[in-house]
Every structure is written in C-alpha cells, then in structure tokens.
C-alpha angles and dihedrals in degrees: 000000000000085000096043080051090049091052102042086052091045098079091202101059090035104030108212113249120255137235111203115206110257115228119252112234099036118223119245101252100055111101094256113042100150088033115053103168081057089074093047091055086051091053085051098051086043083063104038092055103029114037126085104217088088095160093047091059098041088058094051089043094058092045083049091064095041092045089048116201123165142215087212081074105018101065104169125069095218083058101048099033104068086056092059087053089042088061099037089060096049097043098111094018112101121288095244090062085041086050100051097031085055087044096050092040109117090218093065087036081060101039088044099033091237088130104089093008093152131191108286121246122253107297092006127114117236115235112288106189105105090035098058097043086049099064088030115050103005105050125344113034124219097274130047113258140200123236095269093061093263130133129268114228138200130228085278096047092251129145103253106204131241100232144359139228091265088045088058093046091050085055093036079058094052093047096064136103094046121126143158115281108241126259129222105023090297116154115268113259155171126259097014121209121231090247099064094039125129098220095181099062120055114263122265140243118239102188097203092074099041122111102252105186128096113285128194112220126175128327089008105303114157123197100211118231125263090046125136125236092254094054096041091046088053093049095038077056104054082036094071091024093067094042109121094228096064095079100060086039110062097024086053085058099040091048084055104050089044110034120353132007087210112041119184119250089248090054095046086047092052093050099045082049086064103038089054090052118009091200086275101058103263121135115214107013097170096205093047081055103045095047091051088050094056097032089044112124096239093050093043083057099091089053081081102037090253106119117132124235110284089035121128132026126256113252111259112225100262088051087048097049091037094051096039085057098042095042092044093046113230133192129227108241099160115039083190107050090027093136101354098130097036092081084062105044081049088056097045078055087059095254112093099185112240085007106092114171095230147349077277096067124227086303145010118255087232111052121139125218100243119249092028149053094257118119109224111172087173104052086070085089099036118096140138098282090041097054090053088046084060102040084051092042088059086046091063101048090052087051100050099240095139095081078101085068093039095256115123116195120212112197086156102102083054089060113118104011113138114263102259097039084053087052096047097048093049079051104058090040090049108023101026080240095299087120104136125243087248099055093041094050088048105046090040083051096049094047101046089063093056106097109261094190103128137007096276082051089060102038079052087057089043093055094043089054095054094045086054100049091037102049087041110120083233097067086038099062111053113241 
C-alpha cells in the first residue's frame, strides 16, 4: 500500500487528471446547453470514475469540502472550473500553498466576497466574510485545541475560543484591496466586475484601495501601518499557518472524510505530529500527512475484520455512486450523455456535487448520529427519503437502467457462478473480503432459492447478489 500511495502521489508515473475549461456560452449540441455547470459535473464524474490518479482526486475531494465553494453562487463554469484544478494540483503540495492560492482563487474571491473588499470608510467595518470562514470552518475552528483534537479549557472547564469579533475585522483589514485581473485586454480596475474577470490567474492587489493602518491578528501579532496588500496577505497567512490548532484541525477532518469519522485522540495526535514536522522539517506537507493518514494502524484495523463498533464513515452519495459503478465495471455508450444523470441521483441523495448548500458543506464534520455519542458527518443527509433513494438508485444500476445517462452494466460474466463463489467474489470487490459470516450465509441462502433455470434465471441471481451486498449497512459504511 505504502508503494500504490507513492505512485498515486508521483505525477509522472500517475499523471494528474484534467479538467479542460468548459466554453461559456455553451454550443447547442454539447449534452447541457441551458445548464453549463452541468457540463462541469460531467467532467467530475469522467474523472471520478475514469482517471487513474484516485487518490489525487479523493484528496481534493475531501479539501473541497472543507474549502467549501458553491454553484448556487458560481454560476459559470469558466469561473468554477479553474478552482477544481486548482485543487487537483495542490492536493499532495504543503497547506499553507493550498491556503493562499485558495485564498487568491477568484472563485473563492467571488463565493466570500473577498474579490472588491475594499478599505472601509471612516467608523465602518470591511467585509468579513471570507475572514471570518477562513479561521472558522478552513483552518482553525472556533475553540483552542490540543493536539489530539481535544478541547483547551479554562480554569472553569470551559471552551476558550480561538478568536474574537476584533480579531475577524483586523483580518478582514488585511484582506482588502484584492480584485479579479481583468480579461480581454480590458483596463485594470477596482472594483472588477465578474464579467470582465480572468478566472483562470489569482486575483490581484490595488493598493489604493487596501486598509494601511496597523492591524492585531492571533496570539498578539501586530502588521505594522503603512504596509501593502501584498505584504499584509502574506503575514495574515503565516499568522494562521503557525497557529497550534491548525494541526488537529485540519488532520481531524481530513482523518474523517478519508478513513473514520471518529478517530481516536491518539490518532488525531499521530497525524497533527506529522503535519507539524514531516521528519524534514516541513509543516504542512500535505502528502506526509495523507500517507500517514491511510497507512496509519487504526485505520489499517478493518483490513482484518477487526474494527470496533463506531469505526468507519458512511459513504456519502457521490462515493457510493462512484464505487457501485467501478467496482461493477461500466462502459461508455453515450460520450455525450456519459454521467449526465449521476449529478442528480447524487442530489435526490441529498448531495448535489459543486453545488454545497452552503460555506458549511453537505454536512457538518461534527454531526452526531442522533440518540447516541457517534459522530456521523455523513448521516446528516441521510433520512428516510434519502436511504430508499440509495437502495433504488443501486436498483437501477443492476438492472441497467443508466444507458439514459450514457452508462451500460454488464452482470452477465457473473451468470451462472455458485452461489457462494458469486458471494465471495462480490465480497472481496466490495468488502476487500471483510464480509461477516452472517451476511455471507444469508445472501448465499436467498439466492440459492431464485430459479436458476435459464440464463434470465441466473442474471436475475446475479442482480439480486449485488443489491444485497450493495444496499448492506456494511457496504455502506466504509470500513
């Protein structure tokens, strides 16, 4: 595993996926003319399902949902499509590039207002949109943590809070001055409108408009007057870079979108120890991280069968879609439909993918499964409509009713396997051969009293395997 993770992460040997722009305005013949960013989503599942830099995409995936930015707001494609390459290409760099050039993106200057913030007038306040979801939700959290992801407590065991208001409006300070370079050989302004934005070059800094006077960010630092955006961006950063809780922070989520949505202390410690010093020195190396993360003993426990109860995350609809249909094996009859209808599914599910609902993702990373002490970050979306949207969804594809979205289904090299060779073998594609001794007797018994007469007879054995093993809780939750 240690060598498959050196080679996902070597883009020579594993060239990255791409992401070609998509033309605005569409032409009439491609699959989504009314609908651009439904292009864009096709181009998301292509590569989900097609590319071979997995792990690549999985890590992007996971800071997309932590750097949360939204169709509901990004309406055009040119606009929203440089920011998945964007994190595509920093996936395994170092958090504090994937920070700035986040920051700088003019996707994210467009979804937190950051683009045209400009100094405030005299007894006003500057936006604080993006300054404020920056410390909360993308790196720092609202309370101080220990390094086990725990939190710091006062004399009177209480939380004590990261930050304050003043704290957010000095950033907020520090933030402005930035707007979109100009396209098209239009004249550099300020404030730029979104029609004239080059959505494929950071933004750029017009310090005229910046905020000059001496601004007090965490733990006492103080930018000095007189400073330029540029200067005063590239402090705010290593500011919030070289706080102690964004270790935890960021490694806690990380360790939940890619392995357990309920890591142990000790696990949460492990992994901020490597993302302070990567064994060279380096803070934030996002592959050192990653790769301790995957290779990690507690997440290496379900490879034998042995996780404990609470172990594990629910697959979130894309991951569910994306895995029935790799696992399964599909071929493209349609280039222009190829994907068209998975975004939907995904959205009858409850997660429409590039469309977040809000800064705050599908679901929060510390949801709680109600009635219990599991975190479950995933079973926000999960209801009762939403689980039978599932179970159907997986109907559909055994019965090959994707060739509308330009996806055939083959179960026919499966027709005709014994029972429990058929089981066995949907358990080691599926379940890496952790399926238990109880799921296995009772799918092999209810298959093995369908007829099995004639060849429909078998496909209709074969299709009933793989809904069983498919719609099980435990496919479902990621072991």
């Amino acid at each position: 595993m240690s060598g498959y993770i050196d080679e996902q992460m070597d883009p020579v040997r594993t060239p990255p996926s791409t992401w070609p722009d998509v033309p605005n305005p569409l032409p009439a013949t491609t699959p989504c003319p009314n609908f651009p960013l439904g292009c864009l989503q096709q181009n998301w599942f292509h590569n989900a399902l097609l590319g071979g830099d997995q792990l690549r995409q999985r890590t992007a995936f996971a800071n997309s949902q932590i750097w949360v930015i939204s169709g509901i707001t990004i309406t055009t494609p040119d606009a929203y499509n440089p920011y998945i390459r964007m994190l595509n290409n920093d996936a395994f760099t170092t958090y504090d590039k994937l920070m700035k050039d986040v920051t700088l993106s003019p996707g994210m200057g467009w979804y937190l207002d950051m683009a045209n913030s400009a100094k405030a007038a005299n007894g006003a306040i500057a936006n604080e949109n993006y300054a404020r979801e920056l410390m909360q939700l993308f790196t720092l959290g609202t309370f101080l943590l220990n390094d086990n992801g725990t939190l710091k407590l006062d004399t009177s065991g209480n939380p004590i809070p990261t930050y304050d208001e003043p704290t957010i409006q000095n950033f907020a300070r520090a933030f402005t001055g930035w707007t979109y370079k100009t396209c098209c050989g239009n004249p550099q302004t300020f404030p730029t409108s979104t029609s004239k934005a080059d959505w494929t070059t950071s933004m750029v800094s017009v310090d005229a408009q910046h905020d000059t006077g001496s601004k007090t960010l965490l733990n006492g630092q103080v930018l000095a007057a007189s400073r330029t955006a540029q200067q005063d961006l590239d402090d705010a950063m290593a500011n919030i870079f070289n706080h102690p809780n964004l270790p935890p922070f960021v490694s806690k989520q990380l360790i939940q979108h890619l392995v357990t949505s309920n890591p142990s202390q000790a696990y949460v410690a492990r992994i901020s120890a490597v993302f302070k010093n990567n064994g060279l020195g380096v803070r934030g190396d996002l592959k050192a991280v990653i790769k301790a993360i995957l290779l990690d003993a507690e997440a290496r426990q379900g490879d034998s069968g042995n996780a404990p109860a609470g172990f594990g995350h629910l697959r979130e609809p894309v991951l569910l879609m994306t895995g029935t249909l790799r696992g399964l094996g599909f071929t493209v009859n349609d280039t222009n439909l190829f994907a068209n209808g998975l975004a939907n599914s995904g959205s009858q599910m409850g997660q429409n993918v590039l469309f977040s609902p809000s800064v705050f993702n599908y679901f929060p990373p510390d949801y709680t499964i109600p009635d219990t002490s599991v975190l479950g970050p995933e079973f926000a979306i999960l209801n009762t409509s939403s689980t039978l949207t599932r179970a159907n969804w997986i109907d559909s594809v055994v019965r090959n009713s994707l060739t509308a979205q330009g996806i055939t289904v083959d179960v026919t090299p499966l027709r005709g396997i014994p029972p429990d060779q058929l089981t066995d073998q949907l358990g080691l594609t599926f379940m890496h051969g952790q399926m238990s001794a109880n799921m296995r007797n009772a799918i092999i018994s209810t298959i093995s009293k369908l007829p099995n007469s004639t060849p429909a007879d078998q496909d209709g054995r074969t299709r009933t395997a793989i809904y069983l093993v498919l719609t099980s809780s435990q496919y479902q939750i990621v072991q």
